[in-house]
C-alpha positions in Angstrom: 0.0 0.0 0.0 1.5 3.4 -1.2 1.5 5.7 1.6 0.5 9.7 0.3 -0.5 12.9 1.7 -3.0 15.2 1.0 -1.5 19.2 0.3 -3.3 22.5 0.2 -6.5 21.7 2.4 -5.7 24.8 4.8 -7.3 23.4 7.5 -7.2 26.8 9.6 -6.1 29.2 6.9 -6.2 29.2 3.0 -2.1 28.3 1.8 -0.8 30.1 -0.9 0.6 28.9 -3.9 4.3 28.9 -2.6 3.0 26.7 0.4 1.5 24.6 -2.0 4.5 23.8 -3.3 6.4 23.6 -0.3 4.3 20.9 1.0 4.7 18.9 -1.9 8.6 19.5 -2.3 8.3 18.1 1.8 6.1 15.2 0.6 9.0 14.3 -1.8 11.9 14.7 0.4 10.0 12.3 3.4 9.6 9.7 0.8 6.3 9.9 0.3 4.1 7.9 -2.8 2.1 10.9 -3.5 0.5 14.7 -3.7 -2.7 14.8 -3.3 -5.6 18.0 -3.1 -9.0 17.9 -2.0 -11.1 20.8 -3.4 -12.6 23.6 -1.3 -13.0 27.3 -1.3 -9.0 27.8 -2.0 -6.6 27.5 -4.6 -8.2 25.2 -7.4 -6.8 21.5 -7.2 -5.9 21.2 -11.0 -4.3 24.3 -11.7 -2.1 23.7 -8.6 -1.2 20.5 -9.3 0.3 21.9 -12.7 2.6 24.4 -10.9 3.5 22.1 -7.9 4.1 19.3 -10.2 6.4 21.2 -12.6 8.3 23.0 -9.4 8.7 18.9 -7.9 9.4 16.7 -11.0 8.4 13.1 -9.9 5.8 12.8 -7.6 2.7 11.1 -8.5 0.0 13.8 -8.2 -3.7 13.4 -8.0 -7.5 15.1 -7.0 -9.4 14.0 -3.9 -11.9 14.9 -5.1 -13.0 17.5 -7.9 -16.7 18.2 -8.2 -18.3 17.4 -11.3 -21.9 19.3 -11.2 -19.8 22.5 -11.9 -18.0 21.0 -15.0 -18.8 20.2 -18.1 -17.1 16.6 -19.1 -15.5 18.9 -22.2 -13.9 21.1 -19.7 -12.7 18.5 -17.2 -10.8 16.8 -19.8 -9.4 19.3 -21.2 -8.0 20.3 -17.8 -6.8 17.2 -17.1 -4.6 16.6 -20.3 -3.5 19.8 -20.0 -1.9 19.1 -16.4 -0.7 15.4 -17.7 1.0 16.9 -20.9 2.5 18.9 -18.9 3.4 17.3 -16.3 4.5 14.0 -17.4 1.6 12.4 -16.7 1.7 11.8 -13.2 -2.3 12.4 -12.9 -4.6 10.3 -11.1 -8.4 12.3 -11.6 -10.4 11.8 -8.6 -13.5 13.1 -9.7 -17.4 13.0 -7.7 -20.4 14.3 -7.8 -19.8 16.3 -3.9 -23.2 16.9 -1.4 -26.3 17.9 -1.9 -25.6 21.1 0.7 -22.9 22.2 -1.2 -24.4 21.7 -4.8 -27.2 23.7 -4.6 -26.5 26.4 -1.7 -22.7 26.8 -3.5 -23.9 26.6 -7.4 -27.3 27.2 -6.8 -27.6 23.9 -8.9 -30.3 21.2 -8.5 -28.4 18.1 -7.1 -30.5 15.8 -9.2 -30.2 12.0 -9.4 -26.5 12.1 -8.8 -26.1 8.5 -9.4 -27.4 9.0 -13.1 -25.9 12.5 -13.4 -22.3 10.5 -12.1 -22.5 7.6 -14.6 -23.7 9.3 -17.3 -20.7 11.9 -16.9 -18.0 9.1 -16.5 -19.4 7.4 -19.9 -18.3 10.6 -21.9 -15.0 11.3 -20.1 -13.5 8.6 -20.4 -13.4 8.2 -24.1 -13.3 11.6 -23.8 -10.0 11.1 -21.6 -8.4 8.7 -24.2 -8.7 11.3 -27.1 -11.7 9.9 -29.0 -14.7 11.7 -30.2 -17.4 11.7 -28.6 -21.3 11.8 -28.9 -23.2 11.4 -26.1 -26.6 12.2 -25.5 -28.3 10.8 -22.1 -31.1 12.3 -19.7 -28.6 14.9 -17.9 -25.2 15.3 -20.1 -24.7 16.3 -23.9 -21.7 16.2 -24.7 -20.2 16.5 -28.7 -16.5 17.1 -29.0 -13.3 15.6 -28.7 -10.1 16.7 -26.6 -6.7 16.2 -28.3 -3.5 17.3 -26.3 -0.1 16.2 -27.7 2.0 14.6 -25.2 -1.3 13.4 -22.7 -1.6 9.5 -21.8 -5.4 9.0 -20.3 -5.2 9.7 -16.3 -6.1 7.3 -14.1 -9.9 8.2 -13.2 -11.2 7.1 -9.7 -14.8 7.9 -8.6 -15.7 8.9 -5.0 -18.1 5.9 -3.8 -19.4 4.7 -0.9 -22.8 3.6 -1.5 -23.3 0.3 -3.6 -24.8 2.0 -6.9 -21.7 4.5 -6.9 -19.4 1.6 -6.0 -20.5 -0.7 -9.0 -20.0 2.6 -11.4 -17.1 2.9 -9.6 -16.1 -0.7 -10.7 -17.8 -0.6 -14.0 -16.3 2.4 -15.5 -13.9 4.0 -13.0 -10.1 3.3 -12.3 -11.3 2.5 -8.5 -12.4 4.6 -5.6 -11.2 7.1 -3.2 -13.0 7.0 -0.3 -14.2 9.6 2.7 -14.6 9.4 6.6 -14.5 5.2 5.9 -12.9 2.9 8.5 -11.0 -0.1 8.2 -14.2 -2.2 8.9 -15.9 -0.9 6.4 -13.0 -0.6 3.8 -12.8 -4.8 4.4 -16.4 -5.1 4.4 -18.3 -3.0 2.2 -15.8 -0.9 -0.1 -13.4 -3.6 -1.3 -16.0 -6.8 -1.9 -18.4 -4.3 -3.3 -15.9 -2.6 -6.2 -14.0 -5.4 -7.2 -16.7 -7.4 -7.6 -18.2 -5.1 -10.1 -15.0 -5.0 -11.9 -14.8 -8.3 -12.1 -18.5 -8.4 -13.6 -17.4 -5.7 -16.1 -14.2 -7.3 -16.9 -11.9 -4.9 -16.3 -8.7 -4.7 -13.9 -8.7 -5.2 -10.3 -9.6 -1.5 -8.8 -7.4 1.1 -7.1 -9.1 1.6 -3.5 -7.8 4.7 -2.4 -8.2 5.4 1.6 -8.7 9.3 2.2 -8.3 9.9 6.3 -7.0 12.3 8.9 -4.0 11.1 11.1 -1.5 12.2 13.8 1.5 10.4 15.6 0.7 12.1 19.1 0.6 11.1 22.5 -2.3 12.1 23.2 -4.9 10.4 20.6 -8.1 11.7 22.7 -6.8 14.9 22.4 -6.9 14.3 18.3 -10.0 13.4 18.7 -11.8 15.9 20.1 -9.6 18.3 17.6 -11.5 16.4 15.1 -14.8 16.8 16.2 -14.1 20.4 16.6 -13.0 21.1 13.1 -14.9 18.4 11.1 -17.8 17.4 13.6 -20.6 18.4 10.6 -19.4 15.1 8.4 -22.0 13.0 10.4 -24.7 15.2 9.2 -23.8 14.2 5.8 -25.9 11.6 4.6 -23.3 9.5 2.5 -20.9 9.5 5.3 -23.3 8.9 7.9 -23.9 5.6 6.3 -20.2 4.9 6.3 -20.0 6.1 10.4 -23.2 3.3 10.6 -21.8 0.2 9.3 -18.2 1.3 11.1 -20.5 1.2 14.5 -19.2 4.9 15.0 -20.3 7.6 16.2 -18.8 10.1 13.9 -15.3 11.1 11.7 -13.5 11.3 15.2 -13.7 7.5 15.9 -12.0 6.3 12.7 -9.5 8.8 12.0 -5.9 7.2 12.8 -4.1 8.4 15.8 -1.5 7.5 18.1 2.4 6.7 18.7 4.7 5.3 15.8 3.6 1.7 16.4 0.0 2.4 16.6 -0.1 4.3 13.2 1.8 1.8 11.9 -0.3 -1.1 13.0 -3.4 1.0 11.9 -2.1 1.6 8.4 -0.8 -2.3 8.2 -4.6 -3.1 8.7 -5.4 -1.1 6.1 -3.4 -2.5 3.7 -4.8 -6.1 4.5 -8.4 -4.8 4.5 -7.4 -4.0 0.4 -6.9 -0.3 0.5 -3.7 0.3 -2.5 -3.2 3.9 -1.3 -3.5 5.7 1.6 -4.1 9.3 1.9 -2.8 11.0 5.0 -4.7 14.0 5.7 -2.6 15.8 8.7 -3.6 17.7 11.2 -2.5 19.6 14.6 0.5 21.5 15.1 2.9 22.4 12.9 5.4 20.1 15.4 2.4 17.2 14.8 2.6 17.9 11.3 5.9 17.5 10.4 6.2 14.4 13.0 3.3 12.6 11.1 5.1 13.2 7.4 8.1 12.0 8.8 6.9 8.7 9.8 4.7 8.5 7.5 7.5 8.9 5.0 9.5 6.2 6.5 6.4 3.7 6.0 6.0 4.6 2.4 10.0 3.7 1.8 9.4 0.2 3.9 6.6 -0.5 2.0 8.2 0.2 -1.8 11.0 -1.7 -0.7 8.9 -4.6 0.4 9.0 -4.4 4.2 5.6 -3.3 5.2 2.3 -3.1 3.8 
């Protein structure tokens, strides 16, 4: 299991540009597998993935997730080629289709069957993704055109799912998932079984199952906790990760993000890994002294596991 970190979420403030691309020059220099940005009311993911990854040559980079109600399919793929051309394709497209709160109070756009609206949008970008014209007509998305940027391969396109009609979409069309607020339990239980079985159905490769949490190496884990349910305490009131807190037997996003010493995160992560998860995405959080203490050890898991001592 590749061990990664998230960059940019600004937790407490917005980062600038120059932060952005000091955390990812950090995230290289620990040893970690990966840059990855979550999108919120800051710098956009995309564009910043363009101007970190040419500042950092050689990290994988990737979205965790982008929205797609505010994109057309045309425009997303366009973006996307245009940061793996010039990148060197290092890409990995999270894409989904966000929350009904922040849909339609944010864009002021009706969050309308988004299990049609999401399949329907995957089914023109990926051809879309590989270069090839496209004419699709379904009940939400029209979409005629076709995207051709010298020097782009096709990104790897993961879909955020959690319930079992995104996870087969996920498995059907998608590269694989990246997931949300999801505990090892239900990684095991529900997200693994669920995708790769719909793969399999579809015929296609097994899927990427991308684990997306907060985590700390502290000594005092309660303490995390309850930082947690300060600053992210509204997840349970989201329906689609309320589900995922249910079959965990949680009570909310504090009780399955990963904290501890060195051995505990390491344990956690290991469980992880044998629950099926092929990436983890480290979300930090607390100090700056917690923050830099969790990238380093989470650095040194990411070289024991590429050179086949953990995970």
């Amino acid at each position: 299991m590749r061990i990664s970190t998230n960059v940019g979420i600004g937790i407490d403030r917005p980062k600038s540009v120059a932060e952005i691309i000091a955390e990812v020059q950090q995230a290289a220099d620990l040893g970690l597998g990966g840059a990855w940005w979550a999108e919120r009311l800051t710098a956009d993911p995309l564009t910043a993935a363009v101007v970190a990854g040419l500042a950092v040559p050689g990290l994988p980079l990737g979205t965790a997730v982008v929205t797609t109600y505010p994109r057309h399919p045309l425009a997303l793929a366009s973006q996307a080629l245009t940061v793996q051309a010039a990148t060197g394709n290092r890409l990995t497209l999270g894409i989904g289709p966000g929350h009904q709160r922040q849909v339609e109070a944010a864009l002021g756009t009706k969050f309308d069957r988004p299990a049609r609206h999401t399949h329907e949008y995957l089914s023109a970008l990926i051809p879309l993704l590989r270069g090839e014209p496209v004419e699709f007509h379904g009940e939400i998305h029209h979409v005629s055109g076709q995207i051709q940027t010298p020097g782009a391969l096709p990104p790897s396109v993961l879909l955020a799912a959690l319930g079992p009609v995104m996870l087969r979409t996920a498995g059907e069309l998608a590269d694989g998932t990246v997931t949300a607020w999801t505990g090892v339990r239900t990684v095991a239980s529900h997200i693994v079984p669920r995708i790769t079985a719909a793969a399999q159905a579809a015929g296609r490769p097994a899927p990427r199952v991308v684990a997306n949490l907060p985590i700390a190496v502290t000594a005092d884990p309660d303490g995390a906790r309850t930082w947690i349910a300060e600053h992210f305490g509204a997840s349970g009131s989201v329906a689609s990760y309320r589900a995922m807190f249910d079959l965990e037997g949680v009570n909310g996003g504090a009780d399955v993000v990963v904290v501890g010493d060195e051995g505990r995160i390491e344990e956690e992560l290991r469980r992880f890994a044998e629950a099926g998860a092929t990436e983890f995405i480290a979300v930090p959080f607390g100090s700056d002294e917690q923050i830099k203490r969790t990238l380093r050890v989470l650095g040194a898991l990411n070289q024991a596991a590429a050179d086949g001592g953990y995970g």
